[in-house]
KEBAMAR-997175 format. One record per atom (N, C-alpha, C, O): residue in one letter; x, y, z; atom name. Coordinates in steps of 0.1 Angstrom, whole numbers, plus 5000, padded with zeros to 4 digits. Each point is the difference from the previous one (the first is absolute). Layout:
BEGIN
ATOM  res  east  north    up  atom
ATOM    a     X      Y     Z    CA
...
This chain:
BEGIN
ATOM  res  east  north    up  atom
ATOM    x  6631   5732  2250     N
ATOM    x  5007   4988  4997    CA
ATOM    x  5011   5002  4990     C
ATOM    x  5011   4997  5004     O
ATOM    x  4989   5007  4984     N
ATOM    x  5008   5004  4991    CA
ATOM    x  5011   5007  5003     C
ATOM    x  5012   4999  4998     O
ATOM    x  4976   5016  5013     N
ATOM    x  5013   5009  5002    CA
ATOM    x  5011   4994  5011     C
ATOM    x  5011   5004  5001     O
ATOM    x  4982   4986  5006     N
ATOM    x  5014   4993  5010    CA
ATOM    x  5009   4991  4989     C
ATOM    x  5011   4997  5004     O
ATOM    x  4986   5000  4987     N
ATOM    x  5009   4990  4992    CA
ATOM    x  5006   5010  4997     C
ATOM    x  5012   4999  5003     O
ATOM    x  4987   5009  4993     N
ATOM    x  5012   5010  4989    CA
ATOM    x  5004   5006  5011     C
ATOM    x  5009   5006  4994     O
ATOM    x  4992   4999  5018     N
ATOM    x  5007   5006  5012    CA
ATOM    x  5009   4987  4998     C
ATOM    x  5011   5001  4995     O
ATOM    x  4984   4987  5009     N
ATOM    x  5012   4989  4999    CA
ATOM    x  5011   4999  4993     C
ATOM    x  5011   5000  5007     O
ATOM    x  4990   4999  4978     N
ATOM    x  5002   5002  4991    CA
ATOM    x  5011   5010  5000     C
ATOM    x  5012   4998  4998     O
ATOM    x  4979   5015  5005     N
ATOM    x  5013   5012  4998    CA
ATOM    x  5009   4999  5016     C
ATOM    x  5009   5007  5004     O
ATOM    x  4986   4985  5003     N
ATOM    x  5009   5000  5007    CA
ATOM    x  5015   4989  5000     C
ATOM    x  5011   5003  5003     O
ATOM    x  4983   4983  4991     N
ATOM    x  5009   4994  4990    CA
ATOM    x  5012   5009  4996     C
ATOM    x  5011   5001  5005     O
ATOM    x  4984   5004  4984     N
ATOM    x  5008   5009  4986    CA
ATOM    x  5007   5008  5010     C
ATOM    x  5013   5001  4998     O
ATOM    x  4981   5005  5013     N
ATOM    x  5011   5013  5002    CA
ATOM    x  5013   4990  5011     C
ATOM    x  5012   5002  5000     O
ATOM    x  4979   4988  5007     N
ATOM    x  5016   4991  5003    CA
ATOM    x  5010   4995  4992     C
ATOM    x  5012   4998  5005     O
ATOM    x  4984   4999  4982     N
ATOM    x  5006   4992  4993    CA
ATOM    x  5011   5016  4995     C
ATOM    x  5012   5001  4999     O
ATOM    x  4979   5009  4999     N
ATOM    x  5012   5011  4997    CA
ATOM    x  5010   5006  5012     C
ATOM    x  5012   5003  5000     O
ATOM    x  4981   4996  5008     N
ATOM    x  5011   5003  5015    CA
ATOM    x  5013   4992  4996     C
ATOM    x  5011   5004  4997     O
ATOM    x  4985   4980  5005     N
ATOM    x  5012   4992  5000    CA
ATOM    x  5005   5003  4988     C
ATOM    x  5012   5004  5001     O
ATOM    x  4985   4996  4988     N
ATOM    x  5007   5001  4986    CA
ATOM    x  5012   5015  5005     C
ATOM    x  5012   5000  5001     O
ATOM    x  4980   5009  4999     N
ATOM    x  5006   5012  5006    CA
ATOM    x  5012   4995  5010     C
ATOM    x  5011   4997  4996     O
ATOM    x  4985   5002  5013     N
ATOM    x  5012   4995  5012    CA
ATOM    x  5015   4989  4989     C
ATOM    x  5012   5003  4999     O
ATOM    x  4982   4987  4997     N
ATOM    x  5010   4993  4994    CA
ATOM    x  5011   5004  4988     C
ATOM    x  5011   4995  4997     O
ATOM    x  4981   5017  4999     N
ATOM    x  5011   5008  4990    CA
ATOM    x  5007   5008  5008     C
ATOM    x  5007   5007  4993     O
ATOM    x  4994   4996  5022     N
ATOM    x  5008   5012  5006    CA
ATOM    x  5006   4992  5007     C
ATOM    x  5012   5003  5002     O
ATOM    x  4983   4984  5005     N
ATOM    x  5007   4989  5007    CA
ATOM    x  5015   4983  4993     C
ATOM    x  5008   4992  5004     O
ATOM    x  4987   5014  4985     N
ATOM    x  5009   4990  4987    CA
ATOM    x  5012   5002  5005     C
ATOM    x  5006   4990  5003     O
ATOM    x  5001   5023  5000     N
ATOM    x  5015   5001  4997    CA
ATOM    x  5008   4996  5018     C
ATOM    x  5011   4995  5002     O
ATOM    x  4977   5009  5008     N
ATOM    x  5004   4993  5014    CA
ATOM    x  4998   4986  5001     C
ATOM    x  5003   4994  5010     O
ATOM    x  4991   4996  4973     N
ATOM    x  4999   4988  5005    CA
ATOM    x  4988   4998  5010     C
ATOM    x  5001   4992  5010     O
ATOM    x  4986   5015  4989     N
ATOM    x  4994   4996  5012    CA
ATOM    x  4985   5003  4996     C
ATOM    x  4991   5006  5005     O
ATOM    x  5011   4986  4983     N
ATOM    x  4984   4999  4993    CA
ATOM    x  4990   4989  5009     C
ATOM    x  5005   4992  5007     O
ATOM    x  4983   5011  4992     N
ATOM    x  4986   4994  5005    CA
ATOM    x  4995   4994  4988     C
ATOM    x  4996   5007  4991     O
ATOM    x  5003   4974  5010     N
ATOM    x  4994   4995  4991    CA
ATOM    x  4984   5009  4997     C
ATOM    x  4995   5005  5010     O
ATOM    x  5001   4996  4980     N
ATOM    x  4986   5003  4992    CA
ATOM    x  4990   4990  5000     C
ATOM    x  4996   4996  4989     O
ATOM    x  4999   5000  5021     N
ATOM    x  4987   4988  5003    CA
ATOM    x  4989   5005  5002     C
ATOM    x  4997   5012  5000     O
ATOM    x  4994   4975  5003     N
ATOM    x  4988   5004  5007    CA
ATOM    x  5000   5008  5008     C
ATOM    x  4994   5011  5000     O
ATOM    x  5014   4984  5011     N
ATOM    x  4997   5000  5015    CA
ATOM    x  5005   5015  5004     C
ATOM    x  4994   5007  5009     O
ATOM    x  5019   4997  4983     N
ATOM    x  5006   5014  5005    CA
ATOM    x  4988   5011  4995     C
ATOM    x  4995   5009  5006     O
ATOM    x  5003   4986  4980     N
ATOM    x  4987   5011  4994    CA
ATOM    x  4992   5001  5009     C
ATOM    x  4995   5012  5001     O
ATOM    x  5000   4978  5006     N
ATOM    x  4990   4999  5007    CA
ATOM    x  5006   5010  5011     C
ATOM    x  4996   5012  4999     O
ATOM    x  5010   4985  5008     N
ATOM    x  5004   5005  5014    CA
ATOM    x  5003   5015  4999     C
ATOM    x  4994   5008  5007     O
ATOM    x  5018   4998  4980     N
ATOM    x  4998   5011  4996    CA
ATOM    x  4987   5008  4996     C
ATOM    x  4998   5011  5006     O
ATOM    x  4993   4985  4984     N
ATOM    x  4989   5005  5000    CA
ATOM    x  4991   5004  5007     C
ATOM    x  4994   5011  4998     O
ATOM    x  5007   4978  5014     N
ATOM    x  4985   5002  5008    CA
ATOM    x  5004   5005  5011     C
ATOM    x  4992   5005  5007     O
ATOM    x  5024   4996  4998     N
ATOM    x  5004   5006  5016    CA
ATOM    x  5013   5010  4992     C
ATOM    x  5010   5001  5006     O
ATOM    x  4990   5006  4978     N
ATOM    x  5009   5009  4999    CA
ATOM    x  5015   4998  5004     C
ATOM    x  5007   4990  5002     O
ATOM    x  4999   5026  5001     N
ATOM    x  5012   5000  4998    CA
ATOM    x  5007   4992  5019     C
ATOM    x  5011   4997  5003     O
ATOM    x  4978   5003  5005     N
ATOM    x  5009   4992  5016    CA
ATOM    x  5005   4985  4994     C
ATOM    x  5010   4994  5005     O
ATOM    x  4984   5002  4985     N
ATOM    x  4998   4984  4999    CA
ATOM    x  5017   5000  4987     C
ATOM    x  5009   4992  5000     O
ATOM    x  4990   5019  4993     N
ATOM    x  5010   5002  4992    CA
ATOM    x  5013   4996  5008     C
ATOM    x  5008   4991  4997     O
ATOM    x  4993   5023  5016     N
ATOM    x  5012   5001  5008    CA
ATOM    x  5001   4988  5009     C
ATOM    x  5011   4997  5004     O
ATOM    x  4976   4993  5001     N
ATOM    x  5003   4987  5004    CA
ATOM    x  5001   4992  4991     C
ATOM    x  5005   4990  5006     O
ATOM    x  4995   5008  4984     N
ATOM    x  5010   4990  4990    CA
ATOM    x  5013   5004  5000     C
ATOM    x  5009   4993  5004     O
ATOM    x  4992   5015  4993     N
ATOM    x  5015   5007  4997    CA
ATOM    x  5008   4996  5014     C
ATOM    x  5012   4996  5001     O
ATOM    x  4982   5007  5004     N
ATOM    x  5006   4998  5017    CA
ATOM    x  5002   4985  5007     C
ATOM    x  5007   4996  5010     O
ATOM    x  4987   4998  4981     N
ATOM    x  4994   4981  5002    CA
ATOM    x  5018   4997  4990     C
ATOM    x  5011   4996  5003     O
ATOM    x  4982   5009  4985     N
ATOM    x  5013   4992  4989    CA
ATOM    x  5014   5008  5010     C
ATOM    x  5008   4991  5003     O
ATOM    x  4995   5019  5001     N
ATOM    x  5011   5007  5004    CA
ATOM    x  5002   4987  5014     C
ATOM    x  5011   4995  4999     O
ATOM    x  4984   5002  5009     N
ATOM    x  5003   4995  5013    CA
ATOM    x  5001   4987  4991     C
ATOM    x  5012   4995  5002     O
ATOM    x  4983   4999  4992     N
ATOM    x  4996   4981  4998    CA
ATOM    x  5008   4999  4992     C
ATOM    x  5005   4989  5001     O
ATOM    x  5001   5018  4988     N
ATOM    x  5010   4998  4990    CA
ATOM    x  5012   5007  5001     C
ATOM    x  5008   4999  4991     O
């Protein structure tokens, strides 16, 4: 039980640094990814495909 909470957790943290990472190389094309729940989430738990479908979402919708 615990050890599933802290897999959660670090899976959290390491989305939240993907995006953080991505928005410092992405600032100067103008083509940052708000920092929410929902992206952490999506980043975290389905990694870097979910990364390239945002990016790909904001690139067509905006």
């Amino acid at each position: 039980m615990l050890k599933s909470i802290f897999l959660l957790l670090r899976k959290f943290i390491l989305g939240a640094f993907i995006l953080y990472g991505y928005n410092l190389l992405a600032v100067s094309f103008n083509m940052m990814i708000p920092i929410n729940l929902i992206t952490i989430c999506l980043v975290g738990f389905l990694g870097l495909p979910a990364l390239f479908s945002l990016v790909l979402l904001l690139v067509l919708v905006f």
